[in-house]
N, C-alpha and C positions, 0 to 999 in steps of 0.2 A: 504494500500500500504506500506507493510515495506517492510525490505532490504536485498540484499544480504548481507551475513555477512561472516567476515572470517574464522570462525568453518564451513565448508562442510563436516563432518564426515558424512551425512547421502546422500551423491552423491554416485550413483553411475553410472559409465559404461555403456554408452550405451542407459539409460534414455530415452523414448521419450513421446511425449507428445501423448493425448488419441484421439482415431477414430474419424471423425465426427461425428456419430452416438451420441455418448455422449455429444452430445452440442444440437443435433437437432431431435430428436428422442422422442416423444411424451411417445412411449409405452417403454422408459428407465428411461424417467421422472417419467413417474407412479413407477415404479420398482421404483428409488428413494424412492417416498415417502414411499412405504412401510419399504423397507431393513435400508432407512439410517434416516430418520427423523422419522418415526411411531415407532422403536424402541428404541431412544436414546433421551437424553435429551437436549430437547431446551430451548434456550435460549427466554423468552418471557417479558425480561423487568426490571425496579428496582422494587423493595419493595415499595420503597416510594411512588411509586403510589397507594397503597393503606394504606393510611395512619389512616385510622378511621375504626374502625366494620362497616361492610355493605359497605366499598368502592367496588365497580368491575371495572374491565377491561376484554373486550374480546378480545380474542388473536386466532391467524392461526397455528394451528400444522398438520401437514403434512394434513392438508387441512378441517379437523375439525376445527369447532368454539368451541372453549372451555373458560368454565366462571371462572375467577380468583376472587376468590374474598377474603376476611380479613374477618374471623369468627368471634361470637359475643365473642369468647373466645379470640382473636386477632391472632387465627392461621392463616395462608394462606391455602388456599381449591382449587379445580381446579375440574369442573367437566365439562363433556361432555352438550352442549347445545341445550337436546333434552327431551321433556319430555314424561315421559315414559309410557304416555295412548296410543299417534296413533302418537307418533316420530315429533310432532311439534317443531321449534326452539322457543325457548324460551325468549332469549332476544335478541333484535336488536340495542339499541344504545349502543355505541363502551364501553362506561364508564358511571357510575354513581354510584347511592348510594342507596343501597336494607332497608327497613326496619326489619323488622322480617322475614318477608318473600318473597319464587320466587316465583309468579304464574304463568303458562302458563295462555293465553288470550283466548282458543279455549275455552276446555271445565273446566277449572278454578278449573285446578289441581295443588295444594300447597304444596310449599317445605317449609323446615326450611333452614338456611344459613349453616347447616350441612348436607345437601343433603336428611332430612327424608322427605318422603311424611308428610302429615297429613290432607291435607281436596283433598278427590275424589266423589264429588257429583254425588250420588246415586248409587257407587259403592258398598254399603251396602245390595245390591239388588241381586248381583251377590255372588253365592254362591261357600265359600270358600274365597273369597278376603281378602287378607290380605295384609294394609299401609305396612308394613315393608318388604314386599317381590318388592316391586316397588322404592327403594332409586333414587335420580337420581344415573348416572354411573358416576365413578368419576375417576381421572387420578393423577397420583403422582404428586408429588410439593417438591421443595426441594430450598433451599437458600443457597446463593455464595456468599460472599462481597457484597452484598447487593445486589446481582443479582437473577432472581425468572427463574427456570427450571420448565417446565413440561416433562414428558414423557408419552405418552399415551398408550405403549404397555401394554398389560394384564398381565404379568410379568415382569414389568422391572427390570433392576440390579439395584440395591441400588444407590443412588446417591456417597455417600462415596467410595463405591469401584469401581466405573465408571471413578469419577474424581481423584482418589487417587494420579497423580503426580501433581493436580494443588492445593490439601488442606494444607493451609499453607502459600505456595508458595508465592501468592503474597501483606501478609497482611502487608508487611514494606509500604506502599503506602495507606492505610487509604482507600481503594476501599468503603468500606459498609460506612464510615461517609461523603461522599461525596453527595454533591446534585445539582441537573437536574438545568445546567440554558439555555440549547436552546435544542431543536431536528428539525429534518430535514428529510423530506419524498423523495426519491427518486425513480425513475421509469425508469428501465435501461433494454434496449434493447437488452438485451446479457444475455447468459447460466447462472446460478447463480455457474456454477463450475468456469467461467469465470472472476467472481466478486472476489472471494477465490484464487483465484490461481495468479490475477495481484496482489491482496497484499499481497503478498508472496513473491514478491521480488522484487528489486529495481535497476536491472540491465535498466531497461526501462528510469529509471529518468531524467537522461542529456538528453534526449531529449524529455523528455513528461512533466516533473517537473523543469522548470526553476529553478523556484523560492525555490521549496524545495531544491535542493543539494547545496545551498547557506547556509543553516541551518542543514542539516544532509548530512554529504558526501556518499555517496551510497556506499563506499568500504570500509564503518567503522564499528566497532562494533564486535560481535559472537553469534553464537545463545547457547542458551541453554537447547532448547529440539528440537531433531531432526529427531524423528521416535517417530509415531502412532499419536492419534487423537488432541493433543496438539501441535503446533509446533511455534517456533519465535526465539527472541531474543532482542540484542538491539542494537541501533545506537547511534554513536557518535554525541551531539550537536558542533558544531564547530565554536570557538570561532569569533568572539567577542558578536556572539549570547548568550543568555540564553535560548533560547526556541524556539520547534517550531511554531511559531504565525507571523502574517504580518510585525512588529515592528522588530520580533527578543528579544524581552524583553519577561520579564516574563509581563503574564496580570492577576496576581494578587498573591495571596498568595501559597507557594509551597502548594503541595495535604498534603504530610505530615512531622511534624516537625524533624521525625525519620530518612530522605535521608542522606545518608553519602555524601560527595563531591564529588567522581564519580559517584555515580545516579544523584545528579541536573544536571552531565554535559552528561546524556544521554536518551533517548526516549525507549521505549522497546514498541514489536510490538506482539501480539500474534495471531494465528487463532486458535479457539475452538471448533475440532466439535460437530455438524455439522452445527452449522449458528453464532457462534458469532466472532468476530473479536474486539480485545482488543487493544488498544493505549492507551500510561499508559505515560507522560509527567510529568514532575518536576510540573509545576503552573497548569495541569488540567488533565483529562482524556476523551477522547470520544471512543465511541462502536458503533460498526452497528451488527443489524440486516438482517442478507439476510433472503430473503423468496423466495424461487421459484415460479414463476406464471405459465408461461407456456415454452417452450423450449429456446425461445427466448426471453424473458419476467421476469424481479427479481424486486423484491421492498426490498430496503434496508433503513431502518429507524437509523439511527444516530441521537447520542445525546452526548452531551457537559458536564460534570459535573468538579464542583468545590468545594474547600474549603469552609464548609459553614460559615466560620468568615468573609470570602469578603464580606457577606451583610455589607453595608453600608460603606464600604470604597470604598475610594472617586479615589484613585490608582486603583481600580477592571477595567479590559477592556475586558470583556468575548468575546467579537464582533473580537477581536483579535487574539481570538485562531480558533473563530466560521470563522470567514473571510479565514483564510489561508487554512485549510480544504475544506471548500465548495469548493474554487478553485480547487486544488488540484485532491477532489474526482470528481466536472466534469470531470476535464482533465483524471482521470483512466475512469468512463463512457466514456468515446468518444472514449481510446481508446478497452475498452473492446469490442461497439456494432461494432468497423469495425472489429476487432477479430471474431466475431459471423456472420459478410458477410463474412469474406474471408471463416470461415470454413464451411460455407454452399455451398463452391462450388464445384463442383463434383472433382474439380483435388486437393481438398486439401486432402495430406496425412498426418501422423504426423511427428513430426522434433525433434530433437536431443535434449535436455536440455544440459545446460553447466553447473559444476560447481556453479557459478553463480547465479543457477535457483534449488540449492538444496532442499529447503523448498517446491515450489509444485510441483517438483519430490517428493518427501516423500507427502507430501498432495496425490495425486494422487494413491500412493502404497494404502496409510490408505484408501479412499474413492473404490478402487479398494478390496480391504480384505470384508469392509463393503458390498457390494456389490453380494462377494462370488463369482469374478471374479478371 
């Protein structure tokens, strides 16, 4: 949920918001995942979840199970989670720790942590067979500040020239040395454009976010990217606050030593498509994850990260940054899922954007291009 900001260079005229069909429509969903999530890079998590050779975690890419895992070489791998005799899935719990080897459990066909076959029993039998022409299928991977992408398309674009306005951009903020002190599962009743497009702007706040416009006034700040697949900016902390958390204090140590004195006194909000969502705060950082379920239906996974020097001091109040959020994002859930009744009803048409509502006006252009709308 960020904000309207006073840079609107990317409003335009006229703006309105999109059909029901795109909130409720099963076979637009599917189009989704093909057009906008099977082609481009998601966001599936930090690095430091795989912290040791042989760590995994499996992840949902536009509706593949895909295996992440940390090579014996210590690269990041991503491969598709099917193996490749008679298309069994291959692993089923969420995370863990691989040895040397993946086996499928059917017929106890073996990989290396580099995707090779090597043991296909009795495959020796079958004339012509050849390990090396069966790899598992594997899907790109690429690293952000300490954020882990996949894309699965059979040619993706490079990650570098995909993300070329955000490389750089936001390393004054120490993003990749920070580390996970809470995450949060959420299950939200409403379109996952619906999820993306309320934090996008904060025209809503005085009266859905008490308690936030007491710490960031909703008519502060500018954005500064405001057309195509990046978009946000930042808001004004408003004094006698330090942050945004329940106290109003910071809860714990700035993210990083390198903030000039207008960054500690401001928040910056990002949305990344096409699933991550970036909040970059003076003393912490949290990200969600969206994932689309079904028309009606997103799971948005959120997490908390910090300076890792607050272990052990005795000042750290993580539960403070974690507390105002959770708030907060119920109250955008609530009111996203009545967003997702009124637009399921036959008399709803779409309505005007204001100024105001610049950011998912442009969000909606870009996911609209994407589309091939």
């Amino acid at each position: 949920m960020t904000a309207f900001l006073r840079t609107v260079a990317s409003y335009q005229q006229g703006a309105r918001t999109m059909p029901g069909e795109y909130y409720t429509s099963p076979a637009l969903l599917a189009e989704e995942r093909e057009l906008v999530h099977a082609r481009h890079w998601n966001c599936v998590g930090r690095a430091s979840q795989l912290a040791e050779p042989g760590d995994y975690v499996l992840c949902d890419v536009a509706g593949e199970s895909i295996i992440l895992l940390r090579g014996r070489d210590g690269g990041l791998r991503a491969f598709f989670n099917i193996c490749r005799h008679r298309g069994t899935r291959i692993l089923m719990e969420p995370a863990g720790q691989l040895s040397e080897t993946i086996q499928c459990i059917y017929h106890a066909w073996t990989y290396t942590t580099d995707g090779r076959l090597i043991g296909a029993p009795h495959m020796h039998e079958v004339e012509g067979f050849d390990k090396q022409d069966f790899p598992l299928h594997q899907a790109a991977v690429a690293e952000w500040e300490g954020f882990v992408f996949v894309n699965i398309a059979a040619e993706p674009a490079p990650f570098r020239e995909a993300w070329a306005p955000m490389i750089g951009r936001l390393e004054r903020f120490n993003l990749a040395g920070l580390q996970a002190g809470r995450r949060v599962h959420y299950e939200i009743k409403a379109n996952w454009k619906l999820v993306i497009q309320n934090y996008s702007e904060c025209l809503h706040c005085p009266t859905i976010h008490p308690e936030l416009v007491t710490r960031l006034p909703y008519q502060s700040g500018a954005n500064d990217l405001t057309e195509g697949p990046f978009l946000g900016g930042y808001m004004e902390i408003m004094e006698p606050h330090q942050s945004a958390t329940s106290s109003g204090r910071y809860c714990g140590l700035l993210v990083s030593d390198g903030l000039t004195t207008e960054e500690r006194r401001r928040a910056y909000y990002y949305s990344l498509m096409p699933n991550l969502l970036l909040s970059i705060h003076p003393d912490y950082v949290n990200y969600y994850l969206v994932t689309p379920v079904a028309p009606d239906l997103t799971v948005v996974d959120s997490e908390w990260l910090f300076h890792p020097a607050n272990e052990g001091n005795p000042a750290f109040n993580p539960e403070d940054a974690v507390a105002m959020w959770d708030v907060t994002n119920r109250q955008d859930w609530d009111i996203c899922e009545r967003s997702q009744l009124g637009i399921s009803s036959r008399r709803y048409a779409p309505g005007p954007y204001s100024p105001r509502e610049s950011v998912p006006a442009a969000w909606d252009r870009e996911y609209l291009r994407m589309m091939g709308r």
